[in-house]
C-alpha positions as CSV (number, residue, x, y, z in Angstrom):
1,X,0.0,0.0,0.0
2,X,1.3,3.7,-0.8
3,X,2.8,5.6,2.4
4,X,0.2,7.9,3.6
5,X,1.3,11.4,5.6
6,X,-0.3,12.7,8.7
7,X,-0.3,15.7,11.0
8,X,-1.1,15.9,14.8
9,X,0.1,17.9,17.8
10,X,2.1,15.1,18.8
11,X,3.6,12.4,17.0
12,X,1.3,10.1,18.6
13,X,-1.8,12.0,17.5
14,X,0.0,12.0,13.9
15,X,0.2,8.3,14.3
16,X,-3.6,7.6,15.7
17,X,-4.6,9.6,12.3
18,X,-2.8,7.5,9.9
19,X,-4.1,4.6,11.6
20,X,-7.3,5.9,11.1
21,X,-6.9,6.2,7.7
22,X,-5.2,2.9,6.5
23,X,-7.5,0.8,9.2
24,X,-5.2,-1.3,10.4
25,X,-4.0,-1.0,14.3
26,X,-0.5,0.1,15.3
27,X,0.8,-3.2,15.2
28,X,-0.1,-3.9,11.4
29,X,1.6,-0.5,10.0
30,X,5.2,1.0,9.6
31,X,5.3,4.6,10.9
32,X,8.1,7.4,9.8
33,X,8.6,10.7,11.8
34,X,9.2,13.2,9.4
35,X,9.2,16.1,11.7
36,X,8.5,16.6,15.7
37,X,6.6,19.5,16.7
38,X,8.3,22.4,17.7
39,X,7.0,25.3,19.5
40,X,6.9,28.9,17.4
41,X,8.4,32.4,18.7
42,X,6.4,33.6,21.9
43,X,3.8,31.1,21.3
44,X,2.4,32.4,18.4
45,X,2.4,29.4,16.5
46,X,3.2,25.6,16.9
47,X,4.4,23.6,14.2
48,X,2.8,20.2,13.8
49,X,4.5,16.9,14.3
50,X,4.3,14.9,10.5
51,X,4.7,11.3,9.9
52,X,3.9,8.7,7.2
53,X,3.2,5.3,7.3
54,X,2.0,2.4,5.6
55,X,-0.2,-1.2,6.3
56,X,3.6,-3.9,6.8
57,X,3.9,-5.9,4.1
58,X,3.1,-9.4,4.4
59,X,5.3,-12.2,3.7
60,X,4.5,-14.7,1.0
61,X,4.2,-18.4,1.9
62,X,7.2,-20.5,0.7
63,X,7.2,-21.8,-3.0
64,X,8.8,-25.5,-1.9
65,X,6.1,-25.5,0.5
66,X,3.4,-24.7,-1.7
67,X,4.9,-27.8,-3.8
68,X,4.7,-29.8,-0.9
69,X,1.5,-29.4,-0.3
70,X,0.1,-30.5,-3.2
71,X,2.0,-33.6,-3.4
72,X,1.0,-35.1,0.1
73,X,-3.2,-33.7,-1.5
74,X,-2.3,-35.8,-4.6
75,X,-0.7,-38.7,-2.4
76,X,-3.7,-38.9,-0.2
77,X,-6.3,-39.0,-2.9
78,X,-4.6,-41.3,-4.9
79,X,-5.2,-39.2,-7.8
80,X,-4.3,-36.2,-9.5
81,X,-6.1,-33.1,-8.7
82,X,-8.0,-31.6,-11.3
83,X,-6.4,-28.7,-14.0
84,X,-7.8,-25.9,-11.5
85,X,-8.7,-25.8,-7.6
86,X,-9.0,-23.1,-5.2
87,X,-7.4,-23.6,-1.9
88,X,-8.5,-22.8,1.0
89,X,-6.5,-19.5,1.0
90,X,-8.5,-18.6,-1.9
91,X,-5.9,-19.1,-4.4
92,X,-6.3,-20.7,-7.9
93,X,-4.0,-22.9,-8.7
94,X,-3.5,-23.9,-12.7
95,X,-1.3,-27.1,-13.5
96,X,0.5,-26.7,-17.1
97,X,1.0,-30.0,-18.4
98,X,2.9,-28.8,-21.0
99,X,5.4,-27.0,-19.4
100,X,5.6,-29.2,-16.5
101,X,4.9,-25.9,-13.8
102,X,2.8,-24.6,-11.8
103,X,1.3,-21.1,-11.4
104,X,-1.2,-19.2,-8.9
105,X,-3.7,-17.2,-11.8
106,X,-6.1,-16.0,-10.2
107,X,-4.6,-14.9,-7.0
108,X,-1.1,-13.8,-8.3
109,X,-2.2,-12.0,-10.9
110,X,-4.7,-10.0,-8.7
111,X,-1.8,-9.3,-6.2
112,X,0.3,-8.3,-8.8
113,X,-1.6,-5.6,-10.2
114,X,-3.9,-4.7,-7.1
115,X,-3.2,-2.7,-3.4
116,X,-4.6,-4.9,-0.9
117,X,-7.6,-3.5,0.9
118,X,-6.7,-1.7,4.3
119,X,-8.8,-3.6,7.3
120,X,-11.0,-1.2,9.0
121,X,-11.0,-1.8,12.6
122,X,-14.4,-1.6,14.5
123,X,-15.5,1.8,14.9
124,X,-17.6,3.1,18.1
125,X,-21.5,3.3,17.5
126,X,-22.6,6.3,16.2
127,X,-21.6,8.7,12.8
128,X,-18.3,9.4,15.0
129,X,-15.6,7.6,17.0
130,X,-13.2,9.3,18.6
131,X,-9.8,8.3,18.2
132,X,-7.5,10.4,19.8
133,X,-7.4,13.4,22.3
134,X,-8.6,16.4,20.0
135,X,-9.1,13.9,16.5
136,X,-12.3,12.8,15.9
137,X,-12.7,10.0,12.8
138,X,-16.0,10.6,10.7
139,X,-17.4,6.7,9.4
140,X,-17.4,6.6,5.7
141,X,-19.4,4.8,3.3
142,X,-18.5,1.4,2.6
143,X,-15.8,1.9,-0.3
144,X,-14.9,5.5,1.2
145,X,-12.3,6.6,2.8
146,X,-12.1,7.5,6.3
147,X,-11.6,11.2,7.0
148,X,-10.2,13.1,10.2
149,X,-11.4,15.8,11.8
150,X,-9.6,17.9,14.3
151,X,-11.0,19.1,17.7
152,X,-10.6,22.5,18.8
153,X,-9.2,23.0,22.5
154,X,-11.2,23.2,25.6
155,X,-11.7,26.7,27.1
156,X,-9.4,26.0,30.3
157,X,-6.6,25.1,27.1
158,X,-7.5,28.4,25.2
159,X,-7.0,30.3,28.3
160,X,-3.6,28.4,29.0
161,X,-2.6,29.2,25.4
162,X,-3.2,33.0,26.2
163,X,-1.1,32.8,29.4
164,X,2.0,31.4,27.7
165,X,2.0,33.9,25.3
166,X,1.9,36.9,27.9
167,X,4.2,34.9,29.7
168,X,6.2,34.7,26.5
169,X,6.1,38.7,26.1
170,X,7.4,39.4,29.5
171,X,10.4,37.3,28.8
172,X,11.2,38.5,25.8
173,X,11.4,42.1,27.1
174,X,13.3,41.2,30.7
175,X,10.1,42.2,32.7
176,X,9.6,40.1,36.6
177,X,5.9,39.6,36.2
178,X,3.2,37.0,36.7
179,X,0.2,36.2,34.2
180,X,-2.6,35.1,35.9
181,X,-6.0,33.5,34.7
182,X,-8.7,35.3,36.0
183,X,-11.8,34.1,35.0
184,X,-13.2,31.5,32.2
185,X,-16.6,30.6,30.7
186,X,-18.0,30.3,27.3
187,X,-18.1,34.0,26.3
188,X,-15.3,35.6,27.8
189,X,-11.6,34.5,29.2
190,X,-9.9,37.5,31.7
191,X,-6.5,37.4,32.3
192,X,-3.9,39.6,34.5
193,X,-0.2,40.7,34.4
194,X,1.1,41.5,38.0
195,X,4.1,42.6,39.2
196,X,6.5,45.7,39.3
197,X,7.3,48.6,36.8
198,X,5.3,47.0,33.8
199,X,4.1,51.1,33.2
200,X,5.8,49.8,29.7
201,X,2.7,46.8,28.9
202,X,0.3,49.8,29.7
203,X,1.6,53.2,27.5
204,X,0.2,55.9,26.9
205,X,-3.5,56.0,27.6
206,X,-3.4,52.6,27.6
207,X,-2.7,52.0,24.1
208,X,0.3,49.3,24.7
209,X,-2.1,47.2,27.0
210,X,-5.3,47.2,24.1
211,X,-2.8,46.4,21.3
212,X,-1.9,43.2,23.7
213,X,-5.1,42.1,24.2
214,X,-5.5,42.3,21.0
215,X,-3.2,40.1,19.9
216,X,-3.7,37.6,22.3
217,X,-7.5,37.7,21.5
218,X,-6.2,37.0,17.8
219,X,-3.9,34.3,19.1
220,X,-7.3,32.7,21.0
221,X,-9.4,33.1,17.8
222,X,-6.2,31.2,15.6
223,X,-6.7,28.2,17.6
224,X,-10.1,28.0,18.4
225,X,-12.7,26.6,15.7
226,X,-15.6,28.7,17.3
227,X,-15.4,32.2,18.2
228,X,-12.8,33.3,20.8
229,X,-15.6,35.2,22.6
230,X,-13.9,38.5,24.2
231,X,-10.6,38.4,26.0
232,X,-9.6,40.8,28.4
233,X,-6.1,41.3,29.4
234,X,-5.2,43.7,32.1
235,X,-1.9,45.0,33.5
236,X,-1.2,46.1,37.2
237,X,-4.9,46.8,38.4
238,X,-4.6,49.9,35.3
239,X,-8.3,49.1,34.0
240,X,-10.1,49.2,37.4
241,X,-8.1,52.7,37.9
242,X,-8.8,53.7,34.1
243,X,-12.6,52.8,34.7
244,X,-12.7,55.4,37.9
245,X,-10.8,58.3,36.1
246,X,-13.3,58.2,33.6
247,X,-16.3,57.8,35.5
248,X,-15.2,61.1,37.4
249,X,-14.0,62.8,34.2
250,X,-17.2,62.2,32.6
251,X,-19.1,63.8,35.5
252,X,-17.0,66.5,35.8
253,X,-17.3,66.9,32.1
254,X,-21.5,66.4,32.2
255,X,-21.9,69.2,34.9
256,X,-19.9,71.5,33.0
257,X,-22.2,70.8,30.3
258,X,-25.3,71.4,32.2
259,X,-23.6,74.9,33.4
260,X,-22.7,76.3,30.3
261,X,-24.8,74.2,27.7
262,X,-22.2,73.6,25.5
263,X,-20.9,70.6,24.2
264,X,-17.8,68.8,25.5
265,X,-15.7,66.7,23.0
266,X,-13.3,63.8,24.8
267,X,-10.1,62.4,23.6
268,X,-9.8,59.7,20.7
269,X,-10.8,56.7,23.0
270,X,-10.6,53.0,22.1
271,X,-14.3,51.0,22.3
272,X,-14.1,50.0,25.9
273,X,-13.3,53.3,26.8
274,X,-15.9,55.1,25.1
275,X,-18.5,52.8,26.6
276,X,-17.5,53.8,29.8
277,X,-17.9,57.5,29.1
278,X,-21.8,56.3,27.4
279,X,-22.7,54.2,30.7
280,X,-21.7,57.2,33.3
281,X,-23.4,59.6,30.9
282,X,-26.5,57.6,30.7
283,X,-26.9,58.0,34.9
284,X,-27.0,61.8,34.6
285,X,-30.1,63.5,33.9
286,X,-30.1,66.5,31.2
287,X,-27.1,65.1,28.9
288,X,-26.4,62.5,25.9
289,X,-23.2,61.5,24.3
290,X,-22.3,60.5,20.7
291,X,-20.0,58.6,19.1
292,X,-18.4,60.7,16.0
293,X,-14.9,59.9,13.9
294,X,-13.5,56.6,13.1
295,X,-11.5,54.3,14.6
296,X,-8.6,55.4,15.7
297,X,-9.5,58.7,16.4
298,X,-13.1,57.9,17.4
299,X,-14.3,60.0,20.1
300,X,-17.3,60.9,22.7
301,X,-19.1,64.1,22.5
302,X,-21.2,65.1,25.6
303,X,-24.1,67.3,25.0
304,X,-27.5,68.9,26.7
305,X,-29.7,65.8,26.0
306,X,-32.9,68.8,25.1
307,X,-30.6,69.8,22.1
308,X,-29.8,66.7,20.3
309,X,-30.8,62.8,20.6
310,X,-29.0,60.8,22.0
311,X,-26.4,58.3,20.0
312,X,-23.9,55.9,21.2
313,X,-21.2,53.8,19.9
């Protein structure tokens, strides 16, 4: 049978999918690692462990014992067997009287220009059987090939994932830290970096800390096969202190409003930001904010709410 070439996160789920596809157990194949998986800069990607294998040949029964068997058959009988039998094997044997030989047609010549047939081991009940740790084999029709489907990582793995990278980014820059998973559940993974002078992770106005979480909400999304849901990466305690400064700017910012009547246009803000400055808004009575611009340099604009409607982000 022709070598067939796998991929896995470890060699062994490599080897469990080209079992799966030649349907033969371990013991009834010949594996080759091509390549062990290795893991990518900061994280950011893995490279998969690839091997190839094949069903082990079989080895042919002996020609002088094929011989031998047909002259105790002949001996015992007392007579020549006819010009063509099958044996028991389910091999046709044709005796040349001219030429004194002896040949297997039907089963050498289907050998000789056929693959033989992979066995398909038993599969679990049901359309699927899993196989391996994050493989799962889809039952084909009879005649069809057998095809493997990966399994996307658990939650509590996606969340690990995360945390290796940010662990990743502090060493890469020299920074004594700690990366902590906060909290995970089906919409949302939080995670923390602790520790001292990491003002560098945060930036200005927080800009360093968003484009982090942003990457590692990318790197959540790469691995996943359903949607990474949002991932929230925090430095230090900053977004618990950037969530108070804003609520009292935007208060500050609303009276002054109500005083003087005119309108009051914040910084460029990222999204979470601006929906801070929209929820504290909403809790006074008399003003309205409004999203104008576009990303970056989208911004709040507080207003008297008698003068226009309101409109958030």
């Amino acid at each position: 049978m022709d070598w067939v070439e796998t991929t896995g996160r470890t060699v062994e789920e490599a080897k469990e999918a080209a079992l799966d596809v030649l349907g033969v157990d371990a013991s009834e194949a010949v594996f080759e690692v091509l390549e062990e998986p290795k893991s990518g800069f900061l994280g950011l990607s893995k490279k998969a462990a690839r091997v190839r294998a094949r069903v082990r040949p079989t080895t042919p029964r002996a020609k002088d014992g094929r011989r031998e068997t047909r002259r105790r058959q002949k001996g015992s009988d007392g007579a020549a067997k006819p010009d063509s039998e099958v044996t028991g094997a389910g091999e046709q044997l044709v005796e040349d009287g001219d030429a004194g030989t002896s040949a297997r047609a039907a089963a050498v010549t289907g050998r000789s220009h056929q693959k033989p047939k992979a066995r398909v081991r038993p599969q679990e009940p049901g359309d699927r059987a899993r196989r391996s740790k994050g493989t799962v084999v889809e039952k084909g029709s009879e005649g069809q090939a057998l095809s493997v489907v990966s399994e996307g990582p658990s939650r509590i793995e996606l969340a690990g994932l995360a945390q290796h990278f940010l662990a990743g980014i502090l060493g890469e820059m020299g920074l004594a830290g700690s990366v902590h998973v906060d909290s995970v559940d089906d919409e949302s993974i939080e995670l923390s970096i602790l520790g001292d002078d990491l003002g560098v992770l945060i930036g200005p106005r927080g800009h360093v800390v968003s484009a982090i979480q942003e990457l590692t909400r990318a790197i959540v999304q790469r691995s996943s096969e359903d949607s990474a849901g949002r991932v929230t990466v925090d430095v230090a305690g900053y977004r618990a202190k950037r969530v108070k400064a804003l609520e009292r700017f935007t208060t500050q910012l609303a009276q002054e409003v109500l005083e003087s009547g005119e309108e009051k246009a914040l910084e460029p803000m990222v999204s979470a930001d601006r929906k801070i400055v929209h929820d504290t808004a909403a809790e006074i009575a008399g003003v309205g904010t409004r999203s104008e611009g576009y990303d970056p340099r989208r911004y709040v604009v507080i207003f008297r709410s008698d003068e226009s409607p309101a409109e958030s982000d």
